[in-house]
N, C-alpha and C positions, 0 to 999 in steps of 0.2 A: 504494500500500500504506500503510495505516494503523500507523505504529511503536508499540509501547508505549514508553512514557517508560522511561529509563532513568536512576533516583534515585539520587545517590550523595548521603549523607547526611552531607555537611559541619559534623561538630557543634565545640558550642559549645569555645571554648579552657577548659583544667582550669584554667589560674590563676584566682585570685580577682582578679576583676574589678570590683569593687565600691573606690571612694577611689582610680580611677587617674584619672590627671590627661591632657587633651588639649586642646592650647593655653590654656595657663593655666588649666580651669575644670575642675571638676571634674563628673566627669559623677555625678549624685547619683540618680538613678531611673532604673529597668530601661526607662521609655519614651523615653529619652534614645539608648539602644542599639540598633543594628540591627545582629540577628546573620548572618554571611552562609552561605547555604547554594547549593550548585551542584550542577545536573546537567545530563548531556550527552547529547543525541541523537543514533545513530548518522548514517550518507548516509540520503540519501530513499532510492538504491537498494536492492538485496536482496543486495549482497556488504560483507564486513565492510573499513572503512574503514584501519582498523591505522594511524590517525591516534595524538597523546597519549590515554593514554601506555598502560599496559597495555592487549592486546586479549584480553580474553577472549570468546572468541566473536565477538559485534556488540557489546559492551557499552566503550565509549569510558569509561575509568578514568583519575583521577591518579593519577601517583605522588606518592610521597617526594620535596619539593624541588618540584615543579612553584610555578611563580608566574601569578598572577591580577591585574589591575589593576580596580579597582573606582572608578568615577568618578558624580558626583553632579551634577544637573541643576538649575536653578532652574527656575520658573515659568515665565521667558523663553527657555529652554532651554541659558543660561549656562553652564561650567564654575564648581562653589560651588570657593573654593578650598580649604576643609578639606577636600573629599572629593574634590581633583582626582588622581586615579592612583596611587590606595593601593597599596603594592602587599602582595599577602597570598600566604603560602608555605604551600602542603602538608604536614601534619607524620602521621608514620602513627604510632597506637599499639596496642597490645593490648589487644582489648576483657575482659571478663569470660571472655567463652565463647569465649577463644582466638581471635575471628575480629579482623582488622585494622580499625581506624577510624580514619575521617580527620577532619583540622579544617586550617579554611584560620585562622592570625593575621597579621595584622599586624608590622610591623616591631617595634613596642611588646609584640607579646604577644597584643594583641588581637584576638579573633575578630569585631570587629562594625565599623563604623564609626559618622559619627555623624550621628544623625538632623536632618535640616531641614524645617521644615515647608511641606511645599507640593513638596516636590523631588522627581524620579525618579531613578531609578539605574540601572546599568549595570554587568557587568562581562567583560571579554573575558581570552582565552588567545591567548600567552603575552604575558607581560608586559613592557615597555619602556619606559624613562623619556621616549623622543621622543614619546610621546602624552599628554605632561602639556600640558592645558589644550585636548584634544580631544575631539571628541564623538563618537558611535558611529561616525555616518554619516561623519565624517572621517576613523575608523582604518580603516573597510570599504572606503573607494574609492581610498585611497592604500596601503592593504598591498601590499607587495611581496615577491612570494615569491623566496627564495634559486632560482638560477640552477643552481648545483651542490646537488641534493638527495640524496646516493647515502650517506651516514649518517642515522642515527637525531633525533641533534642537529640536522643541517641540516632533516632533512624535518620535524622539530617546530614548529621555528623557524619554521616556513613556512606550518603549520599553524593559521589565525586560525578562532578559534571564539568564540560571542558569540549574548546573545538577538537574537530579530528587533527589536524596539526597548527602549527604555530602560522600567524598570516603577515600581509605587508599592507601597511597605511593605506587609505582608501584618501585621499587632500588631505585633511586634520582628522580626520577620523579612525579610531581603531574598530570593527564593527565587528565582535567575536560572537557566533551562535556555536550556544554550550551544546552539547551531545550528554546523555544520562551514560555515562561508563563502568557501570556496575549492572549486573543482572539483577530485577526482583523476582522474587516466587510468591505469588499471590494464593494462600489456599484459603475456601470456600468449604462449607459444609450448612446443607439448609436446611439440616434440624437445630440452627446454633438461634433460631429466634424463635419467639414467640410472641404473641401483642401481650406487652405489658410485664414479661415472664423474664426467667433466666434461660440458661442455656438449656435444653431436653437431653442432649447429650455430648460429653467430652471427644474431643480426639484427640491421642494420643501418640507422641512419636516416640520409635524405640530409640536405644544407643546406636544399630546399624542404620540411621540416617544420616547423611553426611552433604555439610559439614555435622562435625558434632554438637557444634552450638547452635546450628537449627534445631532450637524447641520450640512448644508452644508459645511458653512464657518468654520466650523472647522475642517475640514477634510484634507488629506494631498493629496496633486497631485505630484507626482516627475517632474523635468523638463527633459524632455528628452534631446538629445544630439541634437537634432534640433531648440533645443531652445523653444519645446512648451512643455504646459504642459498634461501630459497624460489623458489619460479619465478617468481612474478609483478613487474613492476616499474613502482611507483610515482611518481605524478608530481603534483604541487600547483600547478596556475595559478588567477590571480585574474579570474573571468568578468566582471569590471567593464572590467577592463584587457584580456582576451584571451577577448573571447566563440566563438573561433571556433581550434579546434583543429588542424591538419592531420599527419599521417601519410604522410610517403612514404619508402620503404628499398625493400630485400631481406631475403629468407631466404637464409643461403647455403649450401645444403643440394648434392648431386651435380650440381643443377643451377642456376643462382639464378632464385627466383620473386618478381616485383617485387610491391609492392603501395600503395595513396595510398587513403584515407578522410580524410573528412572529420565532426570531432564541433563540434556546437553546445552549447557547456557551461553548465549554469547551476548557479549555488550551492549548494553540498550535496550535489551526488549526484556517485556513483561511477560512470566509463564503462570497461566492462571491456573491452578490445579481444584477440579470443583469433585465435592462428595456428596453423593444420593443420601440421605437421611431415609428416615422413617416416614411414610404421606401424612400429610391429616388428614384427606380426603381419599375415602377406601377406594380401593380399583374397581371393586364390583358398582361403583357408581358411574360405568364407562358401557359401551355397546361395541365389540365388533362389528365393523361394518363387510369384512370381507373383502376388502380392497387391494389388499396385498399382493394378487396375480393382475389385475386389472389392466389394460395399457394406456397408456394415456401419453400426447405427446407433452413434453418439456418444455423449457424456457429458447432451449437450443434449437430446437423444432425435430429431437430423436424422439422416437419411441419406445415409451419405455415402462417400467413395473415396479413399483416399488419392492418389492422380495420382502416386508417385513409386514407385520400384525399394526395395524395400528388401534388401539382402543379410545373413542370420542368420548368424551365425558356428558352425561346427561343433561349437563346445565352448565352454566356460564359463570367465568370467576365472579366473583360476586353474588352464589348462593351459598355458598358455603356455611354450615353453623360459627367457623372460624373468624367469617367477616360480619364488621359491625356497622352499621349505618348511624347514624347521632339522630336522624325520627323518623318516626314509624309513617308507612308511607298512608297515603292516602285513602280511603273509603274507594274500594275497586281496583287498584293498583294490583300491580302483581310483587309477588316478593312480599319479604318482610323486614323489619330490624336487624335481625340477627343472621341472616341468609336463611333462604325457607327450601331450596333445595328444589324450587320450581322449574320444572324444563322446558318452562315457556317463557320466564324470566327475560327481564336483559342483562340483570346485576350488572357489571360496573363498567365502569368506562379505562382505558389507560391508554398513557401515550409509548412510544416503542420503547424499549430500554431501561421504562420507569418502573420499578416496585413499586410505586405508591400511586395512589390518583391524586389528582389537583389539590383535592380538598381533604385526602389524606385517610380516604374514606370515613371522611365528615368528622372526622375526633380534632380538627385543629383549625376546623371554620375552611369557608368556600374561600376558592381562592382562582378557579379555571383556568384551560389548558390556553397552549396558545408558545410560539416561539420565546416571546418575553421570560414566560415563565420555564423552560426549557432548560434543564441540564447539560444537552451536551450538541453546544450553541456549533462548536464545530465540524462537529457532526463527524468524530473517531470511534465510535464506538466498535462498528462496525467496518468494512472497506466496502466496494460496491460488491455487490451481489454474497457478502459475509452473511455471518449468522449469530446471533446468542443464544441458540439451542440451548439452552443447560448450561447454560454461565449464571454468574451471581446479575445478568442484566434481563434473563428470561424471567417475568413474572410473577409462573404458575410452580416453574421450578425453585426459585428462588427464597418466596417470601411464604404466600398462602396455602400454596395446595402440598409442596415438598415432594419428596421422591421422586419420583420416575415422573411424576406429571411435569409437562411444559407448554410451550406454545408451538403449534404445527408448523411443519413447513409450508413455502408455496406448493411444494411438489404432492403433499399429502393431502391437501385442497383438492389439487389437479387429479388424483386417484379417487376421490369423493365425486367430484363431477363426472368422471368418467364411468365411474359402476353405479351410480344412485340416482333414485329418480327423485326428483324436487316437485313437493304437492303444499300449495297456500292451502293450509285448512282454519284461518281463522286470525281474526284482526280485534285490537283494543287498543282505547283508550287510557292515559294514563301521564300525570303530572310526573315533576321529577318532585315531590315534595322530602321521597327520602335520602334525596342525596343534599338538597340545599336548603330541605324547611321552604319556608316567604319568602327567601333568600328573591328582591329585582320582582316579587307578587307572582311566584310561579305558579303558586297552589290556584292562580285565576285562570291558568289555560292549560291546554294538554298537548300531547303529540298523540298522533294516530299508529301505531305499529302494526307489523301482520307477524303471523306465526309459518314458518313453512316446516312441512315432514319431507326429513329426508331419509329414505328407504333404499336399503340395497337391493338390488336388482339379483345377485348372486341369491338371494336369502330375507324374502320377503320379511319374515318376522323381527327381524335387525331391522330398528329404525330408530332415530332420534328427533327432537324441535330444536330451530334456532327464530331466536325473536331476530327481527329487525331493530336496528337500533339508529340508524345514520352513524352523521360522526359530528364532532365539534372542533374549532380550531381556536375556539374562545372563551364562551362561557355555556353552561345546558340551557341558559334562557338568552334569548335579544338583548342585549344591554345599549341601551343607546344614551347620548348625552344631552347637556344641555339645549344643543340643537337640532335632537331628534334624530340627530345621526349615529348611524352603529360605531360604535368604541372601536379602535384600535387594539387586535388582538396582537399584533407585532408580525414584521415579515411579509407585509401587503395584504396582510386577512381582516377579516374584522369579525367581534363577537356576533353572529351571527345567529346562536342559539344551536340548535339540534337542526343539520341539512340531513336533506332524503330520508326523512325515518321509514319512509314504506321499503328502505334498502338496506339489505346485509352489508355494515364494513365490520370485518374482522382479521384483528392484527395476525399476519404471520413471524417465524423466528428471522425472516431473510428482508432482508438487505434487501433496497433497486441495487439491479445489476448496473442501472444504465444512469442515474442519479441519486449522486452523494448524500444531498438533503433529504432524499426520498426512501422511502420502503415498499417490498411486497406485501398486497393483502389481497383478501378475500373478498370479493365484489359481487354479490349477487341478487337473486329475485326467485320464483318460482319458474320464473321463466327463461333466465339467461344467467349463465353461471359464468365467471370472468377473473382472472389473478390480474390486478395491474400494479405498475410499478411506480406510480406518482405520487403515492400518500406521504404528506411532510409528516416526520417523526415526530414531532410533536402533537397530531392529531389524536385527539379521544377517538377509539375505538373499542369495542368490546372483544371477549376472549372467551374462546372454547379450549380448554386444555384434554391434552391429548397424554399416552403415554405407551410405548411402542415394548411389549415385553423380549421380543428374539431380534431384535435390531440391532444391526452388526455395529458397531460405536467405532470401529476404526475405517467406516468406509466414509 
C-alpha cells in the first residue's frame, strides 16, 4: 500500500533570529541557516501504529515537549561537531485561526541549525545525549528497546523513528520524514471486553516466546478517552537485533486453548496478531444457507465458489441481549432496549472500521455519523480492495458478538445472491426513538422499511429476514439550521437523515478495490441484488454477522 505523507509543519521559531551568536560567530545571512522541519510516516501496514505521540487516526503527531536530535555529516561521513546531536524540543502554539502549530528550537531558541557546506543531515526520535558523535546507521543497529513497555513513557522511549538515510539542504530548509524503525506486535483477543466488565478471560504467554521480555504485563494499552483501556497490546522490538518473533501461551477461557506462531519482522510495519475468544452470541442463532458450492462471478469477472460453510446470523448487530439502547423504543417499533433478538429488526447502525456507533449505542448521548466525526480521516485502515475480516476493526468480531462471528465478505454476498431467492414479505413503520429518544423531535415522524426473505434455492427450508434500513452520512433525522438548510455533515454531504430506507445497505469486511475513501457493501431490494464499491467509510450502515466454521484462514 502506497501511504500518503503525513506533513506536520515544523515552523520556523517566532524569536528574532537574526544577531544570534553560535560558537562565537555570528551567523549574519538567512543562507547561513537551516531551518528544521519534520514529518512522520505512519507503519507500512494498514493498522494505526499509536507510536509518539498523539494518534489521530494513522496520522503519527508530536507533542508538547517531545525532543529531536539532529546531527550533521561531512563529506566523509564524519560527525561535524557543531551539529553533533542538537537537541531540538517541541513547542505548541496558537495559530491565527485557533488551530495549534508547532516548531521544533533548539536549546538557544533556535529553530535551524547551522549550515556546512558539503554536509548531510539527519534527525531521529526520541532524543538522547548517548548518540553524541553517532551516525544514523549506529543509533538504528544499537537501539535498544525498553524491556518493560506497558506505559506511554516506556513504549515512546522505545519508539526510534528517523529518515531512511541522512539528506542535503533543500534552500534553508532541512525537510527530514521520520520512518517508524522498530517492528510492533499488536495482539488482540475479543473476549478481553465486556460493556462495563473486566476482562472474561486472560492470555497468557509462556517463557518459549521470544523475545523473552515479551509478556503481557509489559505490553502497552493506550487509555482511551472513556477512561478504559483499549484491547489491543503493544509491543516495540528492534528487527536488526530480533528478526524473528515467536508467540506461545494460552487463552484461559472454560477451557485452555494453546497457541505458538511465529512473525518475521521487518522495520516499520505493524503485525497484528488477533485471538477468537468465546461468542456471546450462540452459533445456533445463525442458518446455513448452503452456498458454499454455488458459482457466482467475482469482483474480477472469474467464476467462482466459495468452498466454505458460511453460517448468517438470524438478526442484525444490534439484537443482541449484549446491546443496550439508553430508551425503549416506541409503541410498534421493532426491537427492544436490550436487543430483542428480532429477525426483522434493523438494530444498529455502524460506520466501517468502527466498534462503536455514533452515539455509542446511546450510553454517551447522540452525536451522528458523518466524515467530521470519522476516525480514520485518512483512510489507512484498510489498502484498496483490503479487508478487516477478524481484526480488532471488524465489528461483530471485535466488540459485540466475539468469536468466530464477523462481518461478511463482498464475495459471501455475491454467493447469497447467486443461490437465494429474494421475497419482500412485509413493510413497517417505525421512529428511530430508540436510538436518539426526541433527540431534533424524531418520535414526530417515521421511516417506512420493508422486510425481505431470503431463501436458499439449494434447500428451501434454510431461510432468513433482513430489514431494510438505508444508510446515513449525518445524523438518523434531517437536521437542518437556522436557514432551513441541511447541516453540514462534512466531506460535501449533508445530515440528510435516513436515505432509501425501502433499501438494503449492508456493511461488508472489504475495502473498494477501486476507491480509497470508499468500501464494499451490500446493495439491495427484493428485486435487484448489487455489491458496489462507492460507500464513504464513514457511512451508517447496518450488519449481519456471519461466521464460517471449515474456512480455510490461510487462503
Amino acid at each position: 500500500m502506497k501511504h500518503k505523507k503525513i506533513v506536520l509543519a515544523m515552523l520556523a521559531s517566532l524569536l528574532s533570529l537574526m544577531g544570534c551568536k553560535s560558537d562565537g560567530e555570528e551567523l549574519a545571512t538567512e543562507a547561513e541557516k537551516l531551518y528544521i522541519s519534520v514529518s512522520c510516516l505512519p507503519f507500512a501496514d494498514d493498522e494505526a501504529p499509536l507510536t509518539r505521540a498523539a494518534n489521530h487516526g494513522f496520522l503519527t503527531l508530536f507533542e508538547e515537549g517531545d525532543e529531536i536530535g539532529v546531527t550533521g555529516l561531512d563529506a566523509s561521513g564524519n560527525v561535524i561537531g557543531v551539529c553533533d546531536n542538537v537537541r531540538f524540543v517541541c513547542h505548541r502554539q496558537e495559530g491565527a485561526d485557533g488551530e495549534p502549530q508547532y516548531s521544533f528550537v533548539n536549546d538557544r531558541g533556535y529553530g535551524f541549525v547551522e549550515r556546512v557546506e558539503g554536509a548531510r543531515y539527519f534527525a531521529y526520535y526520541p532524543y538522547d545525549s548517548r548518540w553524541n558523535g553517532k551516525t544514523l546507521d549506529d543509533i538504528v543497529e544499537n537501539w535498544v528497546v525498553e524491556e518493560d513497555q506497558h506505559t506511554k513513557e516506556l513504549f515512546t522511549k522505545s519508539d526510534l523513528m528517523a529518515p531512511d538515510e541522512p539528506i542535503l539542504p533543500v534552500g534553508s530548509q532541512l525537510n527530514f520524514v521520520m520512518n517508524h524503525k522498530m517492528a510492533t506486535i499488536s495482539i488482540f483477543y475479543n473476549n478481553e471486553w465486556t460493556p462495563g466488565g473486566m476482562p472474561l478471560y486472560p492470555i497468557m504467554l509462556s517463557s518459549a516466546t521470544t523475545p523473552a521480555s515479551l509478556t503481557i504485563a509489559h505490553t502497552y494499552r493506550s487509555l482511551l478517552p472513556t477512561n478504559e483501556l483499549e484491547h489491543r497490546r503493544r509491543y516495540l522490538v528492534n528487527p536488526r537485533q530480533q528478526p524473528t518473533v515467536r508467540l506461545v501461551g494460552r487463552l484461559e477461557e472454560s477451557s485452555y486453548r494453546y497457541f505458538s506462531h511465529t512473525l518475521n519482522v521487518r522495520p516499520g510495519h505493524l503485525y497484528s496478531v488477533s485471538f477468537e475468544g468465546e461468542p456471546s452470541v450462540p452459533y445456533t442463532d445463525g442458518v446455513d444457507l448452503e452456498i458454499d458450492s454455488v458459482p457466482f462471478v467475482d469482483k474480477n469477472g472469474d467464476t467462482v465458489s466459495l468452498g466454505h460453510t458460511v453460517i448468517w446470523s438470524m438478526y442484525n448487530l444490534g439484537e443482541s441481549a449484549a446491546e443496550r439502547y439508553p430508551f425503549p423504543p416506541a409503541a410498534g417499533d421493532r426491537g427492544t432496549q436490550m436487543g430483542g433478538k428480532d429477525p426483522m429488526a434493523r438494530g444498529d447502525y455502524y460506520a466501517w472500521a468502527t466498534t462503536f456507533t455514533q452515539y455509542d449505542n446511546g450510553l454517551t448521548g447522540y452525536h451522528g455519523y458523518g466524515y467530521n466525526n470519522y476516525f480514520d480521516k485518512e483512510y489507512m485502515v484498510a489498502p484498496l480492495g483490503g479487508t478487516i475480516k477478524e481484526t480488532e476493526y471488524d465489528v461483530a468480531h471485535a466488540k459485540w458478538w466475539r468469536g468466530k462471528w464477523r462481518l461478511p465478505t463482498e464475495n459471501e454476498f455475491r454467493a447469497m445472491y447467486a443461490g437465494c431467492d429474494f421475497e419482500l414479505v412485509a413493510s413497517y413503520s417505525e421512529t428511530n426513538t430508540r436510538y436518539i429518544g426526541d433527540y431534533g423531535g424524531c418520535s414526530k415522524g417515521s421511516y417506512r422499511f420493508n422486510i425481505i426473505k431470503v431463501t436458499s434455492r439449494k434447500n428451501p427450508a434454510k431461510f432468513i429476514y433482513f430489514s431494510t434500513g438505508g444508510y446515513f452520512d449525518g445524523t438518523v433525522e434531517p437536521e437542518r439550521g437556522e436557514d432551513g438548510e441541511l447541516t453540514d455533515s462534512g466531506d460535501g454531504k449533508k445530515n440528510a437523515g435516513i436515505v432509501s430506507p425501502s433499501t438494503a445497505y449492508y456493511l461488508t469486511s472489504s475495502a473498494s478495490p477501486t476507491i480509497l475513501r470508499c468500501i464494499s457493501y451490500a446493495y439491495f431490494t427484493d428485486t435487484q441484488q448489487n455489491i458496489k464499491v462507492d460507500g464513504s467509510r464513514y457511512t451508517g450502515m447496518l450488519v449481519r454477522p456471519v461466521y464460517s466454521p471449515n474456512e480455510n484462514r490461510n487462503q
